[in-house]
C-alpha positions in Angstrom: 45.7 14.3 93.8 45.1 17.9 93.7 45.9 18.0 89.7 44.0 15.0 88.6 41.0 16.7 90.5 41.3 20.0 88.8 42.2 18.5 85.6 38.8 16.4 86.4 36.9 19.6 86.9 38.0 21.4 84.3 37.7 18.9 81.7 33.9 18.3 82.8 33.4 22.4 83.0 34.8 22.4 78.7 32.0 19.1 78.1 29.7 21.9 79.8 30.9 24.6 77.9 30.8 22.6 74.4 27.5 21.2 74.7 26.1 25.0 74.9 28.0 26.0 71.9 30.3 25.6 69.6 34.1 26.2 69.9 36.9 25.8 67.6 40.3 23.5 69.5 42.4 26.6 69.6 39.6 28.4 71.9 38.9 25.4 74.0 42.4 24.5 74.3 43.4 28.2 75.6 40.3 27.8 78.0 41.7 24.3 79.5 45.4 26.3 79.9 44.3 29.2 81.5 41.9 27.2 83.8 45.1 24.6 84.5 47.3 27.5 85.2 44.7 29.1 87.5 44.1 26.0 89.6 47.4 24.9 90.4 50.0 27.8 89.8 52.7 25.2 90.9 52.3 22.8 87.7 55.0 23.4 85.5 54.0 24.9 82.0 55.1 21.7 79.8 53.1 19.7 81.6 50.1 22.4 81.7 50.5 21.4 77.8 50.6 17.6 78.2 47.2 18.1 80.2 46.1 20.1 77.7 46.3 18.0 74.9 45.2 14.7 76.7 42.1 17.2 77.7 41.7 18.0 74.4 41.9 15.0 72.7 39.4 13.6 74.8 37.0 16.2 73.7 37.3 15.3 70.3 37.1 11.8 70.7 33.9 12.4 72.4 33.1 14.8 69.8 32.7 17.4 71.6 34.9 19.4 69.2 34.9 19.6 65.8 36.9 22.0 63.9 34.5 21.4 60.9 31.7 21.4 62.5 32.7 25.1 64.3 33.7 26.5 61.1 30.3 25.4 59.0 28.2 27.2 62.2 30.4 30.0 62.2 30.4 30.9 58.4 26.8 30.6 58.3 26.3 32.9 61.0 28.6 35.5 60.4 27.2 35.4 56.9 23.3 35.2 57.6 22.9 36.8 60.6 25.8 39.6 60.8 26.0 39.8 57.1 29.9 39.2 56.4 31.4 38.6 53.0 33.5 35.4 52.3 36.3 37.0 52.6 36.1 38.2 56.3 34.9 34.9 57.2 38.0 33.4 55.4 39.9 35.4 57.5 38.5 35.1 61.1 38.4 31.3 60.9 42.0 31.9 59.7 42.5 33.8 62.6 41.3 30.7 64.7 43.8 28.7 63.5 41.6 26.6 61.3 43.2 24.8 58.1 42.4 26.2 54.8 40.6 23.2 53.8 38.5 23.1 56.8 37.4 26.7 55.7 37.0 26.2 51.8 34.7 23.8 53.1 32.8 26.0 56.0 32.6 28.9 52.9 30.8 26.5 49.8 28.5 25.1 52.7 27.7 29.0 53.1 25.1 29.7 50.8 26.3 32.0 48.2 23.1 32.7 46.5 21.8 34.1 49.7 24.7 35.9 50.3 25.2 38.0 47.1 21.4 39.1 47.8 22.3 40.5 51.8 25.0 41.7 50.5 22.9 44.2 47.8 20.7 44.5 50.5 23.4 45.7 52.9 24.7 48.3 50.3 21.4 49.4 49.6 20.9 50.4 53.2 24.2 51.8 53.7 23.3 53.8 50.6 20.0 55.2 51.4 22.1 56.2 54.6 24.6 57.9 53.1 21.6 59.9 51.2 19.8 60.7 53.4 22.7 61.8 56.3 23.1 65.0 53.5 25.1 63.4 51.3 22.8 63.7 48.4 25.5 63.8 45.3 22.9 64.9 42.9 22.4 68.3 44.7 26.0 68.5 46.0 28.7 71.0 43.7 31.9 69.6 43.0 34.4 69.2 46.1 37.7 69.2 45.6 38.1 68.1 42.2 35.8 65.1 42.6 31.9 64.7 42.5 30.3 64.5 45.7 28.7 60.5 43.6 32.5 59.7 43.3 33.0 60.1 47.0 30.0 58.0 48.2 30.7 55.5 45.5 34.1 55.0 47.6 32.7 55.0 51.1 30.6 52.5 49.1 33.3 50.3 48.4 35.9 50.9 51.5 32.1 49.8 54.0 31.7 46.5 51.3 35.5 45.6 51.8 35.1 46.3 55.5 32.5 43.5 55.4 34.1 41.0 53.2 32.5 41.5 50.0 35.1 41.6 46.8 36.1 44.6 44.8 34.2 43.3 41.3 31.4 42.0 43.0 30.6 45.2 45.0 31.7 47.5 42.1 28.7 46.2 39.7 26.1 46.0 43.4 27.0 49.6 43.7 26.7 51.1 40.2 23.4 49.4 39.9 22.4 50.8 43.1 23.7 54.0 42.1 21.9 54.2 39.3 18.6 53.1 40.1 18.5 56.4 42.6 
């Protein structure tokens, strides 16, 4: 009696949980396990599974989750609001255990457009930044056998890969950017 009441509880706590946000299967379906686990220690862990799937597949069913539906939400936030490139998208959702195809389709959904122009606008900032924290290469001497522009136009780069932007598309953002100054 005990587990069908906790198994009750918890699955109406993830309908709570999923009609606030969004969550990919893999999240909701570590949240159900922990939360089984926690409620009755004494439950074997195959059967924690079995509970866990029939929990789950419930929720999908009453489309609650939605893999798809996650991974459109996510890409377009990550993307508009926290400015990532496709590529570190491609790989977070990845990291959530999301099928490729679920994720080509969450990326061409993104709009690309839109992203090309926050990412120039990211790089301008970071620029400016780099300028104006005394990192002016036009006044700088030579260090070290490179130009002082050489070694902002790689922080440049190694901050555009750090937010998920590719090589040739930053590469031509930055020497634009560059030159405009």
């Amino acid at each position: 009696m005990k587990r069908e009441t906790a198994y009750l509880r918890i699955l109406d706590r993830m309908r709570m949980l999923c009609s606030r946000r969004e969550y990919c299967s893999s999240d909701i379906r570590g949240k159900i396990m922990a939360s089984l686990a926690k409620s009755c220690p004494d439950i074997p862990e195959n059967e924690i599974e079995s509970m866990a799937a029939g929990a789950m597949s419930v929720l999908i069913a009453d489309k609650y989750v939605d893999d798809s539906r996650y991974a459109a939400a996510y890409a377009r936030d990550k993307s508009s609001i926290s400015g990532w490139g496709p590529l570190k998208i491609r790989r977070a959702l990845a990291l959530k255990g999301l099928g490729r195809e679920t994720i080509e389709e969450a990326l061409a959904a993104a709009d690309t457009e839109a992203a090309s122009a926050r990412m120039e606008k990211v790089l301008g900032t970071k620029l400016r930044s780099l300028i104006s924290a005394g990192n002016n290469y036009r006044q700088k001497p030579e260090t070290e056998g490179k130009s002082a522009e050489f070694a902002i136009r790689m922080k440049m780069l190694r901050f555009a890969a750090s937010r998920g932007y590719g090589y040739e598309e930053a590469a031509s953002v930055i020497e634009r950017l560059m030159s405009e100054l």
